[in-house]
C-alpha positions as CSV (number, residue, x, y, z in Angstrom):
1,X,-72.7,-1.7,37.8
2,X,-71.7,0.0,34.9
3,X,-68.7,-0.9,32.8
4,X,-65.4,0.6,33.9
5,X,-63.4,2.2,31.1
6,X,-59.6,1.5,31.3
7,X,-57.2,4.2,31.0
8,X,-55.3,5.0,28.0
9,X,-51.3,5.5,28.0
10,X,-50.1,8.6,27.3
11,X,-47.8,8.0,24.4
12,X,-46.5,11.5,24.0
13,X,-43.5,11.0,25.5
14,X,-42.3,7.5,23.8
15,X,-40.5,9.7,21.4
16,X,-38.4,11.8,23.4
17,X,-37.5,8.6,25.3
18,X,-36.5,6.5,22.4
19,X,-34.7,9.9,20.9
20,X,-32.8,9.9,24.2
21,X,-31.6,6.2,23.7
22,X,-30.5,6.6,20.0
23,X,-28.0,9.3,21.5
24,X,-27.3,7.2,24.8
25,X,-26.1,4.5,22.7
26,X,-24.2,6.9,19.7
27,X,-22.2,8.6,22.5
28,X,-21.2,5.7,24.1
29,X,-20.5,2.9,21.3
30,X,-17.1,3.1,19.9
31,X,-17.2,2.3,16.5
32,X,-14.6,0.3,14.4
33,X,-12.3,2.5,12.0
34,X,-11.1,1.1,9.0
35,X,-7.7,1.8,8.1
36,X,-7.2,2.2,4.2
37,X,-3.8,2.0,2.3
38,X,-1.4,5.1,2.4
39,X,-1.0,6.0,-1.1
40,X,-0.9,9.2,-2.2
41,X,-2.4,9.5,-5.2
42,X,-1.2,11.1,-8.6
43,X,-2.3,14.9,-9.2
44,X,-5.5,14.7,-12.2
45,X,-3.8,14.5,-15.7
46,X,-5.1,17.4,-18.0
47,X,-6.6,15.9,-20.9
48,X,-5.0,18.7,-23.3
49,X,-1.5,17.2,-22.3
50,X,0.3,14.8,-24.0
51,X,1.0,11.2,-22.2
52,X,4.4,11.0,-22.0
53,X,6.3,8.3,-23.0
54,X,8.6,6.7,-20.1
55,X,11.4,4.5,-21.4
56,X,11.9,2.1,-18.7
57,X,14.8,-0.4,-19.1
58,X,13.9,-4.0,-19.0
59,X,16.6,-4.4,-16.1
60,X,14.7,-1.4,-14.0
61,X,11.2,-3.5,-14.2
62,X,10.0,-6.0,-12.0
63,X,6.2,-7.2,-12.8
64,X,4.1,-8.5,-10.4
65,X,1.0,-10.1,-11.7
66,X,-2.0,-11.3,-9.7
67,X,-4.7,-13.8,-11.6
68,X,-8.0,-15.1,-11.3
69,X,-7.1,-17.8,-9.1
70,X,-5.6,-15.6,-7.1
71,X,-1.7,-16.6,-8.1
72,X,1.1,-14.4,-7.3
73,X,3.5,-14.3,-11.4
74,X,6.4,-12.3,-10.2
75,X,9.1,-11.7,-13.1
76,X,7.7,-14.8,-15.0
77,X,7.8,-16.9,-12.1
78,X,4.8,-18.3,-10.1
79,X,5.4,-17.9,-6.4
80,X,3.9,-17.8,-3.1
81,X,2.7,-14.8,-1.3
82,X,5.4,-15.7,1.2
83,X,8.2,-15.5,-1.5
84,X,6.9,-11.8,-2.5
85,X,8.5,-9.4,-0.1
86,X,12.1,-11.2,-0.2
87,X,12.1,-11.1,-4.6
88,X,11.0,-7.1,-3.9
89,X,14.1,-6.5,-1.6
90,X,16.2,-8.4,-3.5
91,X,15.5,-6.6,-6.6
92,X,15.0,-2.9,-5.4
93,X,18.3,-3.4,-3.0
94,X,20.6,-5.3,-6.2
95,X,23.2,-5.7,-3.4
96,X,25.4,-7.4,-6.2
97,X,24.8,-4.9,-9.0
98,X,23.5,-8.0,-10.8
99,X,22.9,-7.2,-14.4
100,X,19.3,-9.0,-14.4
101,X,18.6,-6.3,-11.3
102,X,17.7,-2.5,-11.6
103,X,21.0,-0.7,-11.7
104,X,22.8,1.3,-9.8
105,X,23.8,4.9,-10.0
106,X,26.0,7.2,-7.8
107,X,23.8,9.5,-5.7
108,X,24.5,12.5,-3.4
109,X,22.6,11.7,-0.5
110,X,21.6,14.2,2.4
111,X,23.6,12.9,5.7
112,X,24.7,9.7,3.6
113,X,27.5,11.0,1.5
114,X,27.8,9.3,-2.0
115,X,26.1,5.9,-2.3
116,X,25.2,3.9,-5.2
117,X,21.2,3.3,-5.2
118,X,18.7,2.2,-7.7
119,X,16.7,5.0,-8.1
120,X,15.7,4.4,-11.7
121,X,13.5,0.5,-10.2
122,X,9.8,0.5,-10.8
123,X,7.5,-2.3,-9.9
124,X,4.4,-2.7,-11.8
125,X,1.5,-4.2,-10.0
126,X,-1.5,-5.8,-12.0
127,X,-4.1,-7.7,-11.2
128,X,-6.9,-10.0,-13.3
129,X,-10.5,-8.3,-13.3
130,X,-11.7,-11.4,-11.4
131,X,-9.0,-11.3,-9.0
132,X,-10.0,-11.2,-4.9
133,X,-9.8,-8.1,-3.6
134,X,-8.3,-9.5,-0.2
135,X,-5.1,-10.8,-2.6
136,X,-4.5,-7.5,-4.1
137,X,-4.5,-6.0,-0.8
138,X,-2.3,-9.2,0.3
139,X,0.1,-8.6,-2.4
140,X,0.2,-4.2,-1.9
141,X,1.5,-5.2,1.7
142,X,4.0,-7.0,1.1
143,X,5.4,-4.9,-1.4
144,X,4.9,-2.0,1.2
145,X,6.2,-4.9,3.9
146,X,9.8,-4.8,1.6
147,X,10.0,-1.0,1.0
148,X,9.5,-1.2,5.5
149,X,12.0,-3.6,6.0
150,X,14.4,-1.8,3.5
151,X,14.0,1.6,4.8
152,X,14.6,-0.4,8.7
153,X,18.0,-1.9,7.5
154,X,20.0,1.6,6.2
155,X,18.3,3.4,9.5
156,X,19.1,1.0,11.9
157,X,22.8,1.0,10.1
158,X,23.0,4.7,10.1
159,X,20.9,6.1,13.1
160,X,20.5,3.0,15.5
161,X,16.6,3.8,15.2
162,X,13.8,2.4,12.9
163,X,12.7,4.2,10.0
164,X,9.3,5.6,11.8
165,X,11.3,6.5,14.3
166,X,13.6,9.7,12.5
167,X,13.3,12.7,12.7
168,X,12.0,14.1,8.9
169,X,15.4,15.4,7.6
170,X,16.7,11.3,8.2
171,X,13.6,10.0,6.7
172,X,13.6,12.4,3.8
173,X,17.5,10.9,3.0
174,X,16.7,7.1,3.7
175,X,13.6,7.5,1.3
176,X,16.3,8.3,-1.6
177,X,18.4,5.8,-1.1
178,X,15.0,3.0,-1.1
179,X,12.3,5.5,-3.2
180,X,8.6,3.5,-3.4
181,X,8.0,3.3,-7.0
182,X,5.2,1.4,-7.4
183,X,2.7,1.6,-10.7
184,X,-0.9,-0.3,-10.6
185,X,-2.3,-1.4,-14.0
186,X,-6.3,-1.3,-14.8
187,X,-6.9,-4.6,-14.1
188,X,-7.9,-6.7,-17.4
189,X,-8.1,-10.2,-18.0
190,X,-5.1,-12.4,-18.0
191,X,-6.7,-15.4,-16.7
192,X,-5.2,-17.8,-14.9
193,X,-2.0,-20.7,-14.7
């Protein structure tokens, strides 16, 4: 008896099959999105134009530092993450027209009538080169968390709805009585406490 040879596997088709699972498993996995900040960014600056020179009022400027260590200096003042988004409503709101606090100025508002707002209120967000990304994005929300809660408040008081919740005309008016002014610093290297 001679030796039997065993017959080979076709192969040819291990391709197509594996092909077929690659777009099984696309189609049917879901895949996470990741949601990024809503900013909208500045248009490019033309390098043939002059910088201009803002004049900010010491009153109108609230500075938020973040360090190395990961250390919230608001105004001077080390505080907690927690403590952020009160010191931003308190300041962009200046309730009290307190002297230390942006001030206030009559506007004409759309559906609102007169009102005295701080339009003129910027906050300016740096952070330390070595600082964790996860705190800067901490810190952003919270300061977005305050503009929310603000925006809420005067829609709530005005239109019984939430902010999200008007129609664009409302939103445009309630966004000019509480305008997000917001400036982000390069980050450098303060260092930390």
């Amino acid at each position: 008896m001679g030796k039997r040879k065993t017959p080979g596997i076709n192969g040819s088709s291990s391709a197509d099959i594996a092909f077929m699972l690659l777009i099984f498993f696309l189609i049917t996995t879901s895949m996470d999105t990741d949601k990024g900040l809503a900013r909208r960014l500045p248009p490019p600056v033309d390098k043939e134009t002059e910088k201009p020179i803002v004049d900010i009022k010491k009153r109108n400027l609230m500075t938020v530092l973040i360090n190395t260590q990961n250390q919230i200096l608001c105004d001077g003042e080390y505080i907690e993450l927690s403590q952020l988004r009160v010191k931003v409503k308190e300041f962009v709101e200046n309730a009290y027209n307190d002297e230390n606090k942006p001030e206030r100025v009559e506007e004409d508002i759309d559906l609102f009538g007169k009102m005295m707002v701080t339009k003129h209120h910027v906050i300016s967000l740096m952070n330390d080169r070595g600082t964790e990304y996860q705190a800067y994005i901490d810190v952003q929300n919270e300061l977005a968390k305050a503009y929310n809660e603000l925006r809420d408040d005067v829609s709530r008081k005005k239109f019984n709805k939430l902010f999200e919740e008007l129609d664009e005309r409302q939103q445009k008016a309630v966004m000019q009585i509480y305008p997000q002014k917001i400036s982000e610093a390069e980050p450098k290297n303060y260092g930390g406490r």
